[in-house]
Residue, then its C-alpha position, 0 to 999 in steps of 0.5 A: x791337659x794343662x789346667x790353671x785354676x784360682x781360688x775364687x776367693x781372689x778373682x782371677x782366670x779360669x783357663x783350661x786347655x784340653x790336649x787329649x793327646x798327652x799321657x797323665x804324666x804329661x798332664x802332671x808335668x804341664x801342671x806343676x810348670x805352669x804358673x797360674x797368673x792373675x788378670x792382671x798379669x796377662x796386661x802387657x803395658x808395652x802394647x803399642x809402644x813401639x810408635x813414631x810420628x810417622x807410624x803409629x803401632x798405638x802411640x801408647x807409653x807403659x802407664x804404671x797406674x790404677x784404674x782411672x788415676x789421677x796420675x799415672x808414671x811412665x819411664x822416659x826414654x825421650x827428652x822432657x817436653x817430647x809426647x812420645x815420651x817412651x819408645x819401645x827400640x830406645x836404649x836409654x832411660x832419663x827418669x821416671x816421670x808422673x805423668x797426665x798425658x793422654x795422647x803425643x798428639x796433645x802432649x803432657x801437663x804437670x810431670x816431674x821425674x824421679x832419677x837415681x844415679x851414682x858414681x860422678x854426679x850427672x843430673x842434666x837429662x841427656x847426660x844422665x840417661x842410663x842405658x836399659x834393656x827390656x831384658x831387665x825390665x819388669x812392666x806390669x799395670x801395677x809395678x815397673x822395675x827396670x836396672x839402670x846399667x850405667x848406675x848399677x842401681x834398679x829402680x821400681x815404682x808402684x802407683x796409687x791414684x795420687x801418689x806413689x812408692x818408689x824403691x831403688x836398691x843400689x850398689x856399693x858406692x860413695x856417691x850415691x844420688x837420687x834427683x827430683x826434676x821439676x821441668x820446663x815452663x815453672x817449677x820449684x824445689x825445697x829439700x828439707x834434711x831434718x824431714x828426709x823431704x822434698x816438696x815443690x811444685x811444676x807448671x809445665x802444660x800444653x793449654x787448657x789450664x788457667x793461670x794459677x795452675x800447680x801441680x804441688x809435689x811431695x817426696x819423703x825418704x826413709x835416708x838421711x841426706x848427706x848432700x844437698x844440691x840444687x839446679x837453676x836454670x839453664x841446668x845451672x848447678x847450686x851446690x850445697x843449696x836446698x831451694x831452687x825456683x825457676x824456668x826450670x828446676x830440680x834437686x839432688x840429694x846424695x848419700x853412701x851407699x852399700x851393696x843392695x841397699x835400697x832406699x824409698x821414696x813416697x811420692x804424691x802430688x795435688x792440683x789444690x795445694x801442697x798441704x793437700x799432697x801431704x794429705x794424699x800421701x798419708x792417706x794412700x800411702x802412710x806406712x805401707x811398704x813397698x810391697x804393700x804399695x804394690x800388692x793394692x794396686x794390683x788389687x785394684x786391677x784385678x777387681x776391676x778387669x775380673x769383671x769380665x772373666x774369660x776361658x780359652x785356650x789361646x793365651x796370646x788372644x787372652x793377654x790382647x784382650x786383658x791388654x786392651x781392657x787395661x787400656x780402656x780402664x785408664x782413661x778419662x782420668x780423675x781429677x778430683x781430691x778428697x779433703x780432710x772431711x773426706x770430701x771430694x772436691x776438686x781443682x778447676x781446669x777452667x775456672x781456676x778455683x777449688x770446689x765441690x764434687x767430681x771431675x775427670x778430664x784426659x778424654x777426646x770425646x770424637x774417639x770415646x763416645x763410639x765405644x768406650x762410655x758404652x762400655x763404662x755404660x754397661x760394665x761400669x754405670x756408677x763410675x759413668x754416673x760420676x763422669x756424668x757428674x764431672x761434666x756437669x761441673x764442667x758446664x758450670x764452671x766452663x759455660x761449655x761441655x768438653x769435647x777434648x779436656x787435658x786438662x781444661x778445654x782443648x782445640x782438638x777435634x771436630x764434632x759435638x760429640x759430649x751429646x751422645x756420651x750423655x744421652x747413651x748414660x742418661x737413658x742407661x739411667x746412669x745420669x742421677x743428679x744434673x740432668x737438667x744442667x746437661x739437657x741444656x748444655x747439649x740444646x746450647x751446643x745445638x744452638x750458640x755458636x758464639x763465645x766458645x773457647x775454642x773451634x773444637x767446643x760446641x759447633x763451628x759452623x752451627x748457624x750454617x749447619x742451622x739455616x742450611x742443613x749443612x755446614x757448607x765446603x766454600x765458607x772456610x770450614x774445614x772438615x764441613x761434611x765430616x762436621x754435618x755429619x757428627x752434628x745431625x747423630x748428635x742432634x739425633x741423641x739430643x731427640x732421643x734425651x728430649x723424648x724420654x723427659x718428655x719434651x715432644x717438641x724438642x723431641x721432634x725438631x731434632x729428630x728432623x734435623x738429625x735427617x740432615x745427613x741426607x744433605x750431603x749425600x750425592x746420589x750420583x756417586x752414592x757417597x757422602x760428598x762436601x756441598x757449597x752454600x748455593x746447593x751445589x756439590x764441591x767440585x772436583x771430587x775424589x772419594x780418596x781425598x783424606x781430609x778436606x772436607x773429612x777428617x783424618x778420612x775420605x769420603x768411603x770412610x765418612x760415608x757410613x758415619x750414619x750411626x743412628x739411620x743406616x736403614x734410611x743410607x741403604x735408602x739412600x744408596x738403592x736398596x742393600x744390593x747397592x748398600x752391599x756393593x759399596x761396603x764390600x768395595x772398601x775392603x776390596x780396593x787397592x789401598x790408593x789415596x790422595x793426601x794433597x790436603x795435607x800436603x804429605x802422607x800423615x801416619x792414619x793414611x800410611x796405616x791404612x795402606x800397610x795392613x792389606x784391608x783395601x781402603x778401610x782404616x781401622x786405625x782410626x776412629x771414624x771406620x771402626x764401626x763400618x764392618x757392623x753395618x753388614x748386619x743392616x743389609x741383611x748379611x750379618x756372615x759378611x760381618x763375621x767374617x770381617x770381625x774375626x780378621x780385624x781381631x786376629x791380623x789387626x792386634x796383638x798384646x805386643x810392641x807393634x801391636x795396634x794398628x793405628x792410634x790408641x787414643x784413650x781406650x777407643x780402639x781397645x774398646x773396639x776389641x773388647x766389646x767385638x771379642x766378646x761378640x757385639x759392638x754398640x754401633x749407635x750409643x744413644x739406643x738400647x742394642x749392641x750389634x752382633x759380630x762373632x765372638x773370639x772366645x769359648x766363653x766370657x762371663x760378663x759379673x755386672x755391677x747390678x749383680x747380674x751374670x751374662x755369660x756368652x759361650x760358643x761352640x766349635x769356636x776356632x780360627x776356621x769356626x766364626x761364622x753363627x750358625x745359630x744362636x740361643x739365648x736363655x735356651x730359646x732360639x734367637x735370630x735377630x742379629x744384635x742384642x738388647x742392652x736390657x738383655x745383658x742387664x737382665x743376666x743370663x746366657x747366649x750361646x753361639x753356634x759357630x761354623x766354617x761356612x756362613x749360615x745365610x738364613x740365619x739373621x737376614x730378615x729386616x725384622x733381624x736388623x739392628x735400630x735406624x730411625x727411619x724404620x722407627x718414625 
């Protein structure tokens, strides 16, 4: 028996692995020799690191953060300016930089990095790079700690939400340096000796940021500097200087060292001004040490991933699950400070001007509506009331809601999916101020198309969509099914939000138009197809087209975008025997495609063709609830069946270890929510879909106070088919879950076994929500 056990007094795991097999004096030895490890130490950070362009094992970087922090801090493995800023199967290190990234795609605003060096002073960051190896490498959510060879120095960093405590402990040297790098695209430095200080400022970004945008920096040391120099740019180096101001900046400051000493560095920064970095430092930081700085932010961790406490016996599916929830907590970001009344105030990305309340940003919202706001819905609602707040703001000051934000506006994406984020919340009752403010930011991206920053904000396309029913394939919009699609779900949640505050005709409208899927189905090949503005359907068609009039995806990947009527598709395609046939043909396939649109294979396609699943794309978003919809039809076993292979073959707490783009949480969030054993396959209503669970137990602590626990029996590799359920000890055979259910507290309890039950939740009374059965 090897049993780990913590005290509840620090919220942690229960885990207990039973081998009955073993001797007492085995059991004794497993014991003692296995360290009992907090939540957060199972978090591996380097999940999906090991990424390229061209294929993409998640397209993450270690983040070394807290939960939602306004800035997060990753080491460096490629060049200032490059989105995959750290690869796993590099070998070197240039610094290690704050960081804002939230995808390569979109790329970095406002990073500076730190870098310590000795012997002959190297500074520009090809030359400095220090040859590293994971073997000496500490990664943890709360705490990087890597030995930079070519130095001899290790340098750490642990993270709060707007600062951070650096501590490097170096050798025995006369030239001992640690350099300030302001980057590319504006940046300032001022090093002032008497305070053992740096202060300055970068600008760098990649859009979505008015023209007075700073990032302010403060850096303090506990060393006196014997040296100081600066760089200008064109890595101009200014010795004996202690102010640079430029393209592109940076300071050093040098000083002898001995064997094992170790010298701190307290950083933190402020969108608003420098004054107020000083206050975030003094304030999350002041005078703790080191390991005070550590021991809080992993703190932080543990109390927001015990929220969620699993029991199992196999670790490695722990450490996935533990690793894609740290990923789901990260983003959108916070972007807001508190002033010195304690007031939360913020830096506007679209207006350029510091005022009142909260705002988060770093979030694509075509990603994250499907499951991770669901997810803050259920497990974390106060937060969500706080983005709901955010977004608010973001209307006031931007005229738009944010599809993609990083930190303002972004021309990403397609879709008008900020609606079903909000509506999910407001109906969870977790929208507590602005409701009307956001009620009329949906109904205007339903209703103007004119005067958007940018295609990916509102609806392009939205007076065709209007008069139509559909955005048309001949009228020079792209991506125009994809676009129909997203557009008749969201207008299905508007209805949804008009409905509860009473709006019978605004309800109603909408409720019709969100049917305007049903325009661009073709009945002739029972997929959703693009269609030219006379009414005929664009011609030649291949259902493996990637992009065109989809996107990232063909049609078998958009044909199910559905969300809020599959019951009216299987209609649409003949009843569930045909609805059945087209599921199961995606898997069964070859994985062929045509990626003529885009000229060359792009990394979603490759994805798709390797992992050995037929044509169905896991790896990226507009898929990833498809599996689900099984249940619809009547064969929920089907569903099972396909969970559990996703979930085993398809992640793992590793390098390599998604399948596709991570992209702020979402696909963690697939995970998360179908290892626990259901999936929210329609934000917008009050049901989670139900999979198969992977675990022996979870307990689920809910902020309202309430516990939910899920157990299953006979649960093993072979055992994932439902052969019954109970929940609160009574029979229970509908084939998904209220959210009120969860909410309530309580237990379910899954019977699991290695041949499908075919009984068990296949009447259309068992069935998941469609519209169509409701109206």
């Amino acid at each position: 028996m090897n049993i780990q056990i913590k005290n509840k007094s620090v919220i942690s795991l229960v885990l207990v692995v039973m081998f009955f097999s073993c001797t007492t004096d085995k059991i004794e030895k497993n014991v003692e020799e296995n360290k009992q490890l907090d939540l957060v130490d199972y978090v591996n950070p380097l999940m999906g690191t090991d990424s390229k362009h061209s294929l993409s094992n998640g397209n993450t970087y270690p983040a070394i953060a807290t939960p939602w922090g306004m800035n997060f801090w990753t080491p460096m493995t490629a060049e200032m300016g490059n989105g995959w800023t750290y690869n796993y199967n590099e070998n070197k290190i240039r610094g290690i930089k704050q960081t804002h990234q939230p995808s390569p795609w979109i790329n970095d605003y406002a990073a500076f990095s730190l870098m310590a060096v000795t012997g002959e002073l190297k500074y520009n960051e090809e030359e400095r790079a220090s040859w590293f190896s994971h073997k000496a490498e500490t990664v943890k959510p709360y705490h990087y700690k890597v030995y930079l060879a070519d130095y001899d120095v290790v340098a750490e960093v642990a993270p709060t939400e707007r600062a951070a405590h650096f501590k490097f402990t170096f050798p025995d040297s006369d030239k001992s340096y640690i350099m300030v790098d302001g980057f590319f695209k504006g940046s300032m430095v001022k090093i002032i000796p008497e305070k053992r200080k740096i202060i300055g400022y970068c600008r760098n970004n990649n859009g979505g940021v008015p023209e007075n945008f700073y990032n302010h920096f403060v850096v303090e040391f506990d060393k006196d500097f014997e040296l100081t120099h600066t760089w200008a740019d064109n890595w101009e180096l200014q010795e004996n200087s202690k102010n640079s101001e430029g393209e592109h900046v940076g300071a050093i400051i040098g000083f002898k060292t001995k064997k094992g000493e170790v010298v701190h560095a307290k950083v933190a920064s402020s969108f608003i001004s420098s004054e107020q970095a000083e206050l975030n430092l003094s304030r999350e930081i002041g005078q703790d040490s080191f390991e005070t700085t550590k021991e809080k932010a992993k703190s932080a961790w543990e109390t927001e991933l015990s929220r969620i406490v699993i029991e199992d016996n196999n670790t490695d599916n722990i450490r996935t699950f533990y690793s894609c929830l740290y990923r789901v907590l990260l983003f959108p970001r916070k972007f807001y400070e508190f002033n010195e009344k304690n007031e939360v105030i913020h830096y506007s990305p679209y207006s350029g001007k510091v005022l009142p309340g909260y705002m988060f940003t770093d979030n694509g919202f075509w990603d994250t509506f499907r499951a991770v706001f669901p997810f803050f819905n259920m497990m974390y609602p106060d937060l969500n009331g706080k983005i709901m707040e955010g977004l608010a703001n973001t209307y006031k000051e931007s005229g738009w809601l944010p599809e993609w934000a990083s930190p303002g506006h972004r021309d990403c994406m397609i879709g008008s999916n900020s609606a079903p984020i909000i509506v999910d919340a407001f109906l969870k009752g977790n929208v507590h101020k602005d409701t009307d403010v956001l009620f009329e930011a949906i109904l205007k991206n339903a209703t103007v198309e004119e005067g958007r920053p940018f295609k990916s904000v509102g609806r392009e396309g939205l007076n065709y969509y209007n008069k139509l029913g559909y955005v048309p394939y001949d009228v020079s919009i792209n991506e125009n099914a994809a676009r129909t699609l997203e557009y008749a779900y969201a207008d299905f949640t508007i209805a949804k939000m008009a409905e509860k505050l009473g709006k019978a005709e605004i309800a109603d409208k909408y409720f019709k138009k969100s049917l305007n899927y049903k325009n661009v189905f073709d009945p002739s090949t029972n997929l959703m197809r693009g269609k030219n503005e006379d009414g005929s359907f664009q011609a030649p068609f291949n259902p493996l087209k990637w992009g065109d009039a989809f996107t990232e995806g063909n049609s078998l990947h958009y044909t199910w975008s559905v969300f809020h009527d599959v019951n009216g598709l299987i209609d649409l395609m003949g009843g569930n025997e045909k609805f059945m046939e087209q599921l199961d043909n995606v898997f069964t396939m070859p994985p062929d495609f045509d990626d003529s649109y885009y000229g060359t294979t792009i990394h979603e396609i490759r994805e798709m063709q390797i992992v050995n699943m037929g044509n169905y794309a896991h790896g990226n978003q507009p898929i990833q609830h498809m599996i689900y919809l099984y249940n619809y039809a009547g064969v929920p076993y089907k569903t099972q069946k396909l969970i559990r292979e996703v979930l085993m073959n398809l992640y793992s707490a590793t390098p390599d270890g998604y399948c596709g783009d991570e992209d702020n949480g979402q696909t963690s969030a697939w995970y998360v929510f179908s290892a626990l054993g259901f999936y929210p396959v329609t934000p917008g209503v009050n049901q989670y879909v139900i999979g198969s669970p992977l675990f022996k137990k979870a307990t689920l602590q809910l902020e309202n106070g309430n516990v939910f626990t899920i157990s299953s029996e006979n649960n093993s590799n072979k055992n994932f088919y439902i052969q019954s359920i109970r929940l609160n000890g009574e029979k229970y055979n509908n084939n998904f879950l209220q959210y009120e259910t969860i909410q309530n507290g309580g237990e379910i309890i899954f019977e699991l076994g290695s041949y499908p039950n075919k009984n068990w939740g296949n009447q259309p009374v068992n069935a998941p929500y469609s519209l169509s059965l409701e109206k």
